[in-house]
C-alpha positions as MATLAB code, in Angstrom:
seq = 'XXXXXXXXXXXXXXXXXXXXXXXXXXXXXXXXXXXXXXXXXXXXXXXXXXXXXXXXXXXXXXXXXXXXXXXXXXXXXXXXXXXXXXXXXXXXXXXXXXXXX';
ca = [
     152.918  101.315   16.242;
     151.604  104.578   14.695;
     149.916  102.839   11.467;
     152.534  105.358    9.236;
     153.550  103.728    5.680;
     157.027  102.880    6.232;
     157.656  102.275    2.384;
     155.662  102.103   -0.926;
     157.350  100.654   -3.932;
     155.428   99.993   -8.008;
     157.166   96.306   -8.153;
     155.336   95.708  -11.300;
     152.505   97.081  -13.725;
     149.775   95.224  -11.650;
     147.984   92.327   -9.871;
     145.435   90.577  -11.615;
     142.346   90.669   -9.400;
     141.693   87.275   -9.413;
     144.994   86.179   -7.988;
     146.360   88.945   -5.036;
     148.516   87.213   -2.149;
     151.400   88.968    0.070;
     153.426   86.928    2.283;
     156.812   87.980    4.663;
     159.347   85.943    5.845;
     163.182   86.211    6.152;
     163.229   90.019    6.023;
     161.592   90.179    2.168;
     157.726   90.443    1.160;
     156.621   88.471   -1.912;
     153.411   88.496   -4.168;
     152.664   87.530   -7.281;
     152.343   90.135   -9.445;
     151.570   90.717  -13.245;
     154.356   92.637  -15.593;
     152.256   93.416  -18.166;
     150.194   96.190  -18.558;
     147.085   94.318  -19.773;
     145.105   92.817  -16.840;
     143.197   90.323  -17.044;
     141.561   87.261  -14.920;
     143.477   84.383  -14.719;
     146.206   84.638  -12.428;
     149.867   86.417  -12.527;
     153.057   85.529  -14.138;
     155.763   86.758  -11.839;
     156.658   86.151   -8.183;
     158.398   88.988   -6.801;
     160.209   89.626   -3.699;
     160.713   93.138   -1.698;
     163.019   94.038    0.834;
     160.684   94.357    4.407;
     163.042   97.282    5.508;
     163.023   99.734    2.404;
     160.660   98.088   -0.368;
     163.471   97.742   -2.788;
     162.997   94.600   -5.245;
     165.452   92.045   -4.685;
     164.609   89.107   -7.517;
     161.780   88.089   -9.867;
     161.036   84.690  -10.672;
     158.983   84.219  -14.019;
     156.722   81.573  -14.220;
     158.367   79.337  -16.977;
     156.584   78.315  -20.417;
     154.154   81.247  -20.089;
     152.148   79.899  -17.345;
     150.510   81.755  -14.551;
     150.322   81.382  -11.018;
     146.372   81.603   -9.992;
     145.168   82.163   -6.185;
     149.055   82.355   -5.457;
     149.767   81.183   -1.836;
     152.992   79.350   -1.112;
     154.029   77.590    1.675;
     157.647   78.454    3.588;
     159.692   75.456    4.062;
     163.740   75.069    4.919;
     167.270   73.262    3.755;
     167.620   75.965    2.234;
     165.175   78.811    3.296;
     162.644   78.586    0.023;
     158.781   79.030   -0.737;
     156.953   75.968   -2.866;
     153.428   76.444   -4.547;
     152.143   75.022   -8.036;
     151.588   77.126  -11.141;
     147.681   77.379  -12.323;
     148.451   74.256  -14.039;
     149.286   72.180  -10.670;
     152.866   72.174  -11.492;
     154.847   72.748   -8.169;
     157.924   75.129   -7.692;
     160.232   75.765   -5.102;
     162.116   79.200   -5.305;
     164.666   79.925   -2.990;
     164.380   83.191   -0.962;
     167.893   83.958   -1.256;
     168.141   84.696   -4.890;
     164.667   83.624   -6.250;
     166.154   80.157   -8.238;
];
């Protein structure tokens, strides 16, 4: 390993500091990330996934009724491959890592 940036890729205008998580599995990276260009405390509203091999995005899931995801860590499960987590209001999701419904 020669510690060389194999891709960099602007998936979105930012991360909220309050709420920065990135997590691989099944070939794609995914962190929450923040589309707007205001930043602010108080979590993100999108969870978006990369390509590992090129950095290209492949979906975005919006947190519905303009929630936020806060502290965003999800947990990998299977049947089908998907990642689960709760919203900042304790509401849980599961997104599937195939196409991000």
């Amino acid at each position: 390993a020669s510690g060389e940036t194999l891709w960099q890729t602007k998936a979105a205008s930012g991360q909220n500091p309050d709420a920065s998580s990135v997590m691989a599995r099944s070939g794609m990276v995914l962190a929450a990330m923040e589309p707007s260009d205001i930043m602010k405390v108080g979590g993100n509203t999108q969870v978006v996934a990369l390509n590992s091999t090129d950095g290209h995005v492949l979906w975005r899931w919006t947190v519905p009724d303009g929630k936020s995801v806060y502290n965003w860590i999800g947990s990998f499960v299977d049947g089908p491959p998907s990642i689960v987590f709760s919203n900042s209001q304790g509401r849980p999701y599961r997104i599937r890592l195939c196409d991000g419904t």
